[in-house]
N, C-alpha and C positions, 0 to 999 in steps of 0.2 A: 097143308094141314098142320096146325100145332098137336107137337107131342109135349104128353104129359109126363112128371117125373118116373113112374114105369117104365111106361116104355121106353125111357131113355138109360134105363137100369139094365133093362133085358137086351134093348140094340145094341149091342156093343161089337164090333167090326175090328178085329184085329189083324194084320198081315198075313194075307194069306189065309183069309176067310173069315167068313163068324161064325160065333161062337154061343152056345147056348148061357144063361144067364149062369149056371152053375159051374161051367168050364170057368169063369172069369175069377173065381175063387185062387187059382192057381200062383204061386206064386211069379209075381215078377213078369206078367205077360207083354206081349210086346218084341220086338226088334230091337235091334240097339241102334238107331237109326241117330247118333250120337254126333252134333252139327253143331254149327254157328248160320240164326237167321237173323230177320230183321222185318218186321211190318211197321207200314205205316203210312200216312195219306200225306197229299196236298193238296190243300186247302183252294190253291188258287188255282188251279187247273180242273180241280173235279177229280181226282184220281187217287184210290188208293191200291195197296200191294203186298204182297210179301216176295222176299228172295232169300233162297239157301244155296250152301256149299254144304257138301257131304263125304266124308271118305264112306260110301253105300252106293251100291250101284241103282242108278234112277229113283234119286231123292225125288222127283219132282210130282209123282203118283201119290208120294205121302206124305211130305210135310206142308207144301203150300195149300191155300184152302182159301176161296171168295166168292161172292156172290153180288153183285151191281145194286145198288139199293140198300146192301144190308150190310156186309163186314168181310174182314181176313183174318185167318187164321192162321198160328204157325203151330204144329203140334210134333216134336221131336223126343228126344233122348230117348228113355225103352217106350216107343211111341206105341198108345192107342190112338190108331187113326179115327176111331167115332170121334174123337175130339175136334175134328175139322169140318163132318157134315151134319153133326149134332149142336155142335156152336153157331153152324151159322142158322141151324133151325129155330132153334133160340133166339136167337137175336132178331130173327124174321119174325119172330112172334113177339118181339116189343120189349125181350130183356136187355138190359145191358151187356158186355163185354163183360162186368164184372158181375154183374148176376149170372150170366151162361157160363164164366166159367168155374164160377163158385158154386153151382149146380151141377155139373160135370166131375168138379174134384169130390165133392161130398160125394155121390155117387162111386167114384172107381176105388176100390182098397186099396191100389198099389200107386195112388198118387204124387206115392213118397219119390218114384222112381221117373215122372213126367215132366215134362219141359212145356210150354204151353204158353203162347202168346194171344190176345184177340182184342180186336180194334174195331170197333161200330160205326155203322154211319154217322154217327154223332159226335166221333172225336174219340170217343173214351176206349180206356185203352187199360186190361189186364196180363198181369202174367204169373206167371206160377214155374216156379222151378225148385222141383221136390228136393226134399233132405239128402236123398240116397243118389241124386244123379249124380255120374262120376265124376268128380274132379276133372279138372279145372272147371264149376261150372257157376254160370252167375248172370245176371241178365241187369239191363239200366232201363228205364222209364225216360221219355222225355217226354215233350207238350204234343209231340204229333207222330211221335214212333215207340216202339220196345226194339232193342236188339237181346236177343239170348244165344248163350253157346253152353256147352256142357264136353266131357272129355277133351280139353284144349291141354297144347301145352303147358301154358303159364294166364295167368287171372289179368293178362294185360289185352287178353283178343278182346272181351266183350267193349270194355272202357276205349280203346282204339274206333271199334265199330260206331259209337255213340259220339265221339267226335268227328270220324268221316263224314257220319250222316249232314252234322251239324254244319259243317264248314263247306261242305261241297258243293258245285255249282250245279244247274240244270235241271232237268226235270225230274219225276221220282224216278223214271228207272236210273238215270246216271248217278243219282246222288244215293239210291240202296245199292246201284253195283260197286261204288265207292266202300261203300259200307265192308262189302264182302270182299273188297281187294285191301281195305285195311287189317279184316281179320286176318288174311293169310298171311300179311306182310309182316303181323302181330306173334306168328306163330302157329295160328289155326290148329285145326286136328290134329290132337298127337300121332296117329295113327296116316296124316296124310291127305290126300284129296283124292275126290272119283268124283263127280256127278254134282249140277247147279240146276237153279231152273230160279224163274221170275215168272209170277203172276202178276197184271196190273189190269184194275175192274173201274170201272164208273162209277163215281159215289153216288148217284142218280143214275134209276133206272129208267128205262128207255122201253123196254119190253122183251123183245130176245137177248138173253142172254150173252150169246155169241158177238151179237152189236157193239154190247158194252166191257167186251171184256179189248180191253186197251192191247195188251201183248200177254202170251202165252207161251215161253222157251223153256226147253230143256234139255240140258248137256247130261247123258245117261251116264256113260262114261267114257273118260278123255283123262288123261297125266296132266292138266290142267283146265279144270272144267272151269275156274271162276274167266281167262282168258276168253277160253272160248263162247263162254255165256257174253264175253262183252263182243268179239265178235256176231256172234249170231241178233246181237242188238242192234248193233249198227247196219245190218243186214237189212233187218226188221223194218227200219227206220227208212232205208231205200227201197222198201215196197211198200211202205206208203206214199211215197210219191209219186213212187209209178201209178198207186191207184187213184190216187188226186188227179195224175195225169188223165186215166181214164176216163174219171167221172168228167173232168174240164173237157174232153174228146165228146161226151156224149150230150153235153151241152154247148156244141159246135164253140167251145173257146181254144183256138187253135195254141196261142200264144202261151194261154196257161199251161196248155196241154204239155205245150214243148217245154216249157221253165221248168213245170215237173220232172219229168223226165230227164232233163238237163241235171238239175239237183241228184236225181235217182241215180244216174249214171258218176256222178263226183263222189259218192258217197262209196257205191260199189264199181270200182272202175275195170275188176277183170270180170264181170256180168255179163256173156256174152250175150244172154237172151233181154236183159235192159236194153242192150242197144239195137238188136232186132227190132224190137217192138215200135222202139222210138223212130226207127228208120220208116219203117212201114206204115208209122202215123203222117211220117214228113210225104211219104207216097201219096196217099191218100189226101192230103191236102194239097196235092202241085206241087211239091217242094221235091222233085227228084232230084236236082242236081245237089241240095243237100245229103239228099238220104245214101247216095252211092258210096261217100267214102266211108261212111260207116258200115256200109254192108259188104263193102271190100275187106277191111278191118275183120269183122265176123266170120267172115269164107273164109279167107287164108288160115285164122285158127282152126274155124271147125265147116267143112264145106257141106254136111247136112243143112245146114243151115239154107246154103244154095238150093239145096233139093227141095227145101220145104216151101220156098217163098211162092212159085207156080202154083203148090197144090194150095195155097189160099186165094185163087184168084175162084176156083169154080163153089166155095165156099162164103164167098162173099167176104173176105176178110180182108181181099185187097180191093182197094178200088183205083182200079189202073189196068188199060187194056193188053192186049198180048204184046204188042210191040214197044210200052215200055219193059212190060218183065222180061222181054229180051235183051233188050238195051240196058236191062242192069244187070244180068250174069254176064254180058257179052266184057263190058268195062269195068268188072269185076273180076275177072280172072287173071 
């Protein structure tokens, strides 16, 4: 349902609950939720995104913001979160990036104090970064991204983020987590680092939600969240293979199944439960005499593992009779 300018006046959701339209008078409301992000799409893939780093414990509930079909959102410094489920209402209703957020800023009093990125399925792409956010703060425009920060050390984090984006290779998330490993390298937060996250949605929707939302991390808080935000991608990245793997499993493609999973396991290689699964696919297909040294490898580190592989026989999850599952604890031990 499209909201009209009202009730986009009166919804206003600020951290840690809403607030009546006359609380919003207050001065200066909002978090100092005071970051360096980045939104923006690829074109050739279908994909777009935003990623932040924060010295705030679990940025990731309030600055990113997307919707498959419609747009991202970044909404930071003394952040009003309505800026994030109110823009993309907006924009689901047929405005631009730069009409939803030109409606949004008119709307709030204390706009002076907002950081605010938004980018539509269409390409176009606003931001706003009010008079009164703290220093160091400033945001860059290019053809298929915004990067903004605000309280940074020195006015070199945003300008840095804008060229990582530009130069970097891969797909969007490698080329925004570039982004956010420039800013840090740049100086980042004066204050520090706590807490990452990356959203990445479908620029075409599909129908559920969930389908189309490409990857969803985040690092709450960690002594180095943008690091970890890259491991938990590459994480990410080998459980899609293992689920390729799957799907190629349930479309009796044995070969793909196993390539997957081959991939899955190179990517995460101390995984112990990747290589369970991959073992117990080779079972299942005759392939015992491959699957044992891998499930030897797996027991010696952790021998639940051992315990568990019997009780999928009367669950149907292995298909192999009792006298192999013998013969693979027996030559595994």
């Amino acid at each position: 349902m499209r909201r009209n300018m009202i009730a986009i006046i009166v919804c206003v959701f600020i951290m840690g609950g809403s607030l009546m339209a006359q609380q919003v008078t207050e001065k200066h409301t909002g978090r100092p939720v005071a970051t360096y992000s980045i939104v923006a799409v690829d074109t050739v893939n279908n994909e777009m995104g935003v990623a932040v780093q924060s010295h705030w414990f679990s940025v990731g509930p309030v600055v990113p913001w997307a919707k498959p079909g419609v747009g991202v959102v970044a909404t930071q410094s003394l952040v009003d979160i309505s800026y994030g489920p109110l823009g993309l209402d907006l924009m689901e209703g047929g405005k631009s990036a730069s009409q939803a957020l030109k409606a949004l800023v008119t709307a709030d009093e204390h706009s002076d104090v907002r950081q605010v990125a938004m980018l539509d399925v269409d390409g176009n792409i606003a931001t706003h970064t009010g008079e009164n956010c703290i220093p160091e703060a400033g945001h860059i425009q290019g053809t298929t991204y915004s990067v903004q920060a605000n309280l940074m050390l020195n006015d070199k984090v945003w300008p840095a983020m804008s060229e990582a984006f530009e130069t970097a290779e891969g797909d969007l998330a490698a080329r925004m987590l570039a982004s956010l490993k420039a800013a840090q390298d740049a100086g980042g937060d004066i204050r520090g680092k706590q807490s990452a996250a990356i959203l990445i949605v479908n620029t075409e929707s599909t129908g559920p939600v969930w389908a189309d939302t490409k990857m969803e991390l985040r690092v709450e808080d960690h002594p180095n969240p943008v690091q970890e935000l890259e491991r938990l991608i590459q994480l990410h990245r080998a459980y899609v293979h293992m689920n390729k793997g799957d799907l190629a499993l349930e479309e009796h493609n044995v070969e793909e199944a196993l390539k997957q999973y081959g991939k899955a396991e190179k990517m995460a290689p101390d995984n112990l439960e990747m290589k369970f699964w991959h073992a117990v696919s080779l079972v299942n297909n005759d392939r015992v005499d491959e699957a044992i040294p891998l499930f030897k490898e797996i027991f010696a580190k952790d021998p639940n593992w051992a315990t568990l592989l019997p009780r999928l026989k009367p669950v149907g999850q292995v298909d192999a009779d009792q006298g192999t599952i013998d013969r693979i604890l027996e030559e595994t031990q």
